[in-house]
N, C-alpha and C positions, 0 to 999 in steps of 0.2 A: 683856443690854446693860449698860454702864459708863455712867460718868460722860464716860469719854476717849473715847466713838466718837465715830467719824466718818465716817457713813455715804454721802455723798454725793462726786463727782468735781469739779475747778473746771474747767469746759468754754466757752471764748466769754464770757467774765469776769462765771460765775454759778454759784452750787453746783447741781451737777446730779443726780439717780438714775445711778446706773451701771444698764447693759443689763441685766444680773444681778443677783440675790438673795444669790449666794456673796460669802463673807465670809474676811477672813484675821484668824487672831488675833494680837495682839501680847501680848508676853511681858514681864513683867518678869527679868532672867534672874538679879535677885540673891534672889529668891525664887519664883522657876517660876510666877510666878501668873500668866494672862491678865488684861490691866489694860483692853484696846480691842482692838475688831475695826475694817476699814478696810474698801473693797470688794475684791472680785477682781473685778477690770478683765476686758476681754474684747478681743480684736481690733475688735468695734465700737467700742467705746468712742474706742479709738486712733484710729480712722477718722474718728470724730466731733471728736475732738482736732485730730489733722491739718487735717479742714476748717476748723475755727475759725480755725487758727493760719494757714493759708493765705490765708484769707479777710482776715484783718488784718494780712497782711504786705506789702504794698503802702503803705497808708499809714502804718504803723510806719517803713517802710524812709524813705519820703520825706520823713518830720521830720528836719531837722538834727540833727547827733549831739550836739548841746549842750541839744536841746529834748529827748531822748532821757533828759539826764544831768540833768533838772529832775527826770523823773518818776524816776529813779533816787534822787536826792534824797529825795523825795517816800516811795519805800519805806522807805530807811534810815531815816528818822523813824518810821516806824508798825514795823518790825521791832525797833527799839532797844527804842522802851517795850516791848519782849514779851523784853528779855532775863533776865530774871528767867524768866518762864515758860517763855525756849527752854534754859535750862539746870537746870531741875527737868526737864524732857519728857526731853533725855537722860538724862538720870539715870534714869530711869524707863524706860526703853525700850531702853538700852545699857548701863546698869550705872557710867556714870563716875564718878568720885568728883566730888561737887557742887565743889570748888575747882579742880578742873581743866577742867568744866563750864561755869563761870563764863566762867575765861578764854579758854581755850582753843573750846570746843564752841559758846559762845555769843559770847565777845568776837572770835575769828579772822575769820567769817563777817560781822559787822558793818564790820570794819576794810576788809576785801577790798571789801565793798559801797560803801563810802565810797568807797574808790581809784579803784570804775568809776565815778562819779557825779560826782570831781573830775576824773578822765581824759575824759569824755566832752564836758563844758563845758569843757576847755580847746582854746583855737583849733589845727586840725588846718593846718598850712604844707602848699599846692599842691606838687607835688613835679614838677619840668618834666625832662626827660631827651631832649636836642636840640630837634623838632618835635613831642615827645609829651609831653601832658599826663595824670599816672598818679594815678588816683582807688581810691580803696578803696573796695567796695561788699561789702553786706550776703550772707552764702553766701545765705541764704533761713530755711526752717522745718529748726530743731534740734533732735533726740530726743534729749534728756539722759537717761542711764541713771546713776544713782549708786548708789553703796556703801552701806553699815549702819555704817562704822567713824567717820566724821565724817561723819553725816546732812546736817548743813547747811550748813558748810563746802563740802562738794565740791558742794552742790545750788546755793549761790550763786555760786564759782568760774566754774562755766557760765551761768547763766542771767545773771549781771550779765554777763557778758563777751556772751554773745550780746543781749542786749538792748540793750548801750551800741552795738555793732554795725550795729543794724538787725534782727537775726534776730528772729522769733516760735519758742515753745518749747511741745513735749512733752515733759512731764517724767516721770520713773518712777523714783520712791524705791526704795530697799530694802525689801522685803517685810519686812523683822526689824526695821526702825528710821523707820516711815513719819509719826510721829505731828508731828514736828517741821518736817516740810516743810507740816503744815497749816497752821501759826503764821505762815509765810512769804506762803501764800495769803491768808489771814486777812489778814496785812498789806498784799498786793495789792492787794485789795480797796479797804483803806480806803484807800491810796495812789491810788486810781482811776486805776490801769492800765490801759490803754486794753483792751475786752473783745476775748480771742482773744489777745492777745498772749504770753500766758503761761497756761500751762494742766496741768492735771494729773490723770494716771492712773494711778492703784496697783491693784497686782496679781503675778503672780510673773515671775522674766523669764522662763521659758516661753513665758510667754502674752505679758505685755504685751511684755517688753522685745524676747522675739525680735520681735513686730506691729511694734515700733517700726524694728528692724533692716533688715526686709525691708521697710518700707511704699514704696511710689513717688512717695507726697507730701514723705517727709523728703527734703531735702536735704543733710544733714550728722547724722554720730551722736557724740554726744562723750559719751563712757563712762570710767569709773573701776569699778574692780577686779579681777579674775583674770584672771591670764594666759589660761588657758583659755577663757573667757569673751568674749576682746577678740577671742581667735582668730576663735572662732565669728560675733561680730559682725562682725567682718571680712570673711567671706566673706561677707555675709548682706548687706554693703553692696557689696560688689564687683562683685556681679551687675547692680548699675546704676547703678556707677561713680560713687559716690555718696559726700562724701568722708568721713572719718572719724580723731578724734583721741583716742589712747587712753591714759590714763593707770593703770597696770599693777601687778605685784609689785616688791619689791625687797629685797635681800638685803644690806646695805648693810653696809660695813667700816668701824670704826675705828680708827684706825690710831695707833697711841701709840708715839713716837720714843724713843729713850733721855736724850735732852734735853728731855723733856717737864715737865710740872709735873703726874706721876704721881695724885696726891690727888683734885687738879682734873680730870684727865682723866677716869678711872674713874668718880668721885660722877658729871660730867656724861654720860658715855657708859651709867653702868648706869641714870639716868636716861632718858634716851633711849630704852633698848631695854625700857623698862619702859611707859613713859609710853601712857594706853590701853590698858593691861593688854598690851601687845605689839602692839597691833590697829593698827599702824601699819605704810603701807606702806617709810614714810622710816627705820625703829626700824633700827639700829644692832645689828645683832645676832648682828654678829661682830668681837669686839674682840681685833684683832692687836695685840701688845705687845712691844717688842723684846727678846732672853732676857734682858740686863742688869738689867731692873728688872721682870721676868716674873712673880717668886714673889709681890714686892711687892703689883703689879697684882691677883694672883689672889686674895690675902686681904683688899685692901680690895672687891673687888668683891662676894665672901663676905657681908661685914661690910656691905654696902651694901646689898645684897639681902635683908638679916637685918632690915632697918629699914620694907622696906615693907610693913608692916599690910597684910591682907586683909581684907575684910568690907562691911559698908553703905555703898554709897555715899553716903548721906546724915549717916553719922558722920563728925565733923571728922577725927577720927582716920583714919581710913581713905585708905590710898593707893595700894591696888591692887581694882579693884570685880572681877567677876565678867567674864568673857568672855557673849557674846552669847548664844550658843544650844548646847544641849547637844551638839549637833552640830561645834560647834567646839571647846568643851572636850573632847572626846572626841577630836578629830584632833591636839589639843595634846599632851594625855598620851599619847599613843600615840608621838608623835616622840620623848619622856621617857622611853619608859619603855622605845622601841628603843636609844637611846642608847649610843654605845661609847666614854665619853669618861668623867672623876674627874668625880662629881659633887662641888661644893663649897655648896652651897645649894639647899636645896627640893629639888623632887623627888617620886616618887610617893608618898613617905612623911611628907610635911609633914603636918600639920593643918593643916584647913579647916573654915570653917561647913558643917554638913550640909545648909541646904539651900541652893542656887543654884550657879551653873556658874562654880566657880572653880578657878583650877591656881597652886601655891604660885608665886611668884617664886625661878626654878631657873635656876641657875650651873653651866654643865663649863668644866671645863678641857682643856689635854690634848686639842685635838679636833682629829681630822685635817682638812685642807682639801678632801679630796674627800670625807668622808663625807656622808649626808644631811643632819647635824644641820645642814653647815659650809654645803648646798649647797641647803637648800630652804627655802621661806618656809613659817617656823611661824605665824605669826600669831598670836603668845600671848606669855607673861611668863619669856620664854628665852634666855639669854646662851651665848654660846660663847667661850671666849678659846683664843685660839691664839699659838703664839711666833714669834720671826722672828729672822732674825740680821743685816740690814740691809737697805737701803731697798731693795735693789732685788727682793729676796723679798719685802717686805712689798707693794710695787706687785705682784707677780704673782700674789700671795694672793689679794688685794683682787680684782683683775681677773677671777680664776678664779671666772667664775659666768656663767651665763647673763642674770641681771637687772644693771643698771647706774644705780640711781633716785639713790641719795642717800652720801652718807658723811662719816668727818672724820679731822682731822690734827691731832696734837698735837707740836709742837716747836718749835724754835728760826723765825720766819717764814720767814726766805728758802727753809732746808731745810723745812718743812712744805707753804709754796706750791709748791717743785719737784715733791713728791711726788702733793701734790692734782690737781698739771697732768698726771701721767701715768695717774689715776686715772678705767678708761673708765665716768663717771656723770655722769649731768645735772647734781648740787648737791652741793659740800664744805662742810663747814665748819671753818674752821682756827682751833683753841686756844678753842672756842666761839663761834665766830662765830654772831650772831642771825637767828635766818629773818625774810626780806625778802618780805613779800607784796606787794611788786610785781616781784619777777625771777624772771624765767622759769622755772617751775617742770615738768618732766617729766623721760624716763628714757632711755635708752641700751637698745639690746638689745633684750629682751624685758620692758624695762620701759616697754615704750610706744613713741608716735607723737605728735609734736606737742607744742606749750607750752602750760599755764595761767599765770595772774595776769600782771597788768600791762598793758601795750602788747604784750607776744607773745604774751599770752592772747587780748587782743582780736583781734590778727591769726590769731589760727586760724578766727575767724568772718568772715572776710572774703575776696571777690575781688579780683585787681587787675586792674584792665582799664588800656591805655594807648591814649589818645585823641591824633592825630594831627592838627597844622593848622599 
């Protein structure tokens, strides 16, 4: 036993035994050390979750959405003072560099929480459509299933947005990254949440997540991560027509015009496909460059990739940590090291710390648009740049893939906005545009189903019934 366990479930707004004695370990993956064990959740557990959240969704639902956005309120206060300790937790449990941590892993998650808290207390307008008066009501009890790549982020995305709503929540962290959503319960707690309304079981999605998928008490499953995955949960909610909002892979294109402002473009795109060691589903991580200023492109992105340090996430220095689990670093280098593209940085032969699960930050060039490299989600600290000879190649570039989540544009406005609008993904961003956590955030394709953040986050948790008189 550590100092980090945490051995008990939050079930009915109390820590609880889990039904089992199995244990999951957690890793630190920038030195392979077990740091905490969690529970392995069980189908009961889930069951006993469900009940609670069912149990307290009635009078959850029939608070005002503004008495809703008090106790919202009321979190973000007790989560804020813990953001110090929720950006050393990822760091320790995901590998991030403590400055990206901060902002990103700890500050995003608070920001978003804030937005449902001020969204919720602002007065909702009756909305009349001839003799029918159209209400938005609560879907019911939501199984949130999330990721390891943004622990807490994507754990708050859902549960503020179901919560401002009216919904009651089973939650189910990442088995690889669970330690961080305790700090959130922890601050539940002290926020006195009303008990049942929010609850939580960890374990693997085997077990818990498919329990969550199939159970008959969810009413809605809103999941983030693998394609494959969302599949599976898909059908698993189907079967009782049950709704469900998935937020997925993405293969996302940047796209650099020949009237770009080249320097800028590259620093922020190798940025981008770096950022989270690559563990990003939004990561940019295929940068179309027009041939004109192509050679240019490919040696600053070289040179840019040359700058990101690998090693402790806790050294200042450091600005690329370790991928998660050995498991992923291994499915990284393997895409590396199939590769049929000019490697111009990193690669299987960089140096690395010997021990923890890290892959150099690696540049091709040269890469065809239907190869793997061009055509699959690596998940790791991978660039591919590819040429184009005008805009209307570089849209069918971009286009050609299966996933549709995120992308960007670099050039003159009105031409960069033309190209973004033919661009089939949920999110551009032109000439660096700043992510907006309150606009609609999801994917095209097989990059999902449905919207987070904002007002179309909230409406994924809701019905609309229209009342007639």
């Amino acid at each position: 036993m550590t100092s980090l366990d945490r051995p008990h479930l939050f079930i009915g707004g109390a820590w609880v035994p889990p039904s089992s004695a199995a244990t999951i370990g957690v890793e630190n993956p920038a030195t392979e050390e077990t740091i905490a064990h969690v529970p392995a959740g069980t189908a009961d557990d889930v069951d006993r979750a469900v009940t609670a959240a069912r149990d307290a969704f009635d009078s959850w639902a029939g608070r005002s959405m503004a008495d809703r956005g008090e106790v919202l309120d009321r979190l973000h206060t007790a989560l804020a003072a813990r953001a110090g300790d929720i950006a050393k937790t990822v760091g320790l449990e995901l590998g991030t560099p403590l400055k990206v941590a901060k902002a990103v892993q700890a500050g995003l998650p608070l920001t978003v929480l804030r937005g449902y808290a001020d969204l919720a207390v602002r007065p909702q307008p009756a909305e009349t459509i001839g003799n029918s008066l159209v209400v938005h009501e609560p879907v019911g009890v939501v199984g949130a299933i999330t990721p390891w790549n943004y622990p807490l982020h994507q754990v708050v995305a859902k549960v503020a947005a179901a919560l401002a709503a009216g919904c009651t929540v089973v939650l189910k962290p990442s088995e690889l990254t669970p330690l961080v959503a305790y700090l959130l319960f922890d601050a539940a707690l002290e926020a006195e949440v009303p008990r049942g309304v929010l609850n939580l079981v960890t374990g693997t999605g085997a077990e818990v997540g498919a329990a969550i998928a199939g159970h008959p008490g969810i009413d809605m499953v809103s999941f983030t991560g693998s394609t494959a995955t969302g599949r599976a949960i898909s059908h698993a909610a189907a079967d009782r027509i049950a709704r469900v909002a998935l937020e997925l892979g993405g293969k996302s294109a940047n796209v650099i015009l020949e009237d770009a402002d080249v320097v800028k473009a590259v620093k922020v795109g190798v940025g981008n496909a770096f950022l989270n060691s690559g563990q990003t589903c939004t990561a940019w991580t295929r940068m179309l460059v027009h041939r004109s200023v192509y050679d240019e492109a490919v040696s600053l992105a070289a040179k840019a990739a040359a700058g990101y340090t690998v090693g402790d996430p806790f050294d200042e220095g450091t600005r690329l940590g370790p991928l998660v689990s050995a498991a992923q670093r291994d499915r990284v280098r393997g895409f590396v090291d199939r590769a049929d593209a000019r490697l111009v940085a990193g690669g299987p032969d960089a140096v690395l710390p010997e021990k923890g699960h890290f892959v150099a930050p690696t540049v091709f060039a040269d890469v065809d648009p239907a190869s793997e490299l061009a055509q699959e989600e690596i998940f790791g600290p991978v660039l591919s740049i590819i040429p184009f000879a005008d805009d209307d190649e570089a849209v069918a570039i971009a286009n050609n893939s299966r996933y549709g989540l995120a992308g960007g544009v670099w050039g003159s406005a009105d031409r960069a906005l033309a190209v973004a609008r033919r661009m089939r993904t949920g999110a551009v961003d032109i000439n660096g545009g700043a992510f907006n956590p309150v606009a609609p955030f999801g994917g095209y394709k097989q990059s999902g189903v449905g919207r987070e953040l904002g007002e179309y986050g909230l409406a994924e948790f809701q019905q609309t019934k229209a009342i007639q008189r």
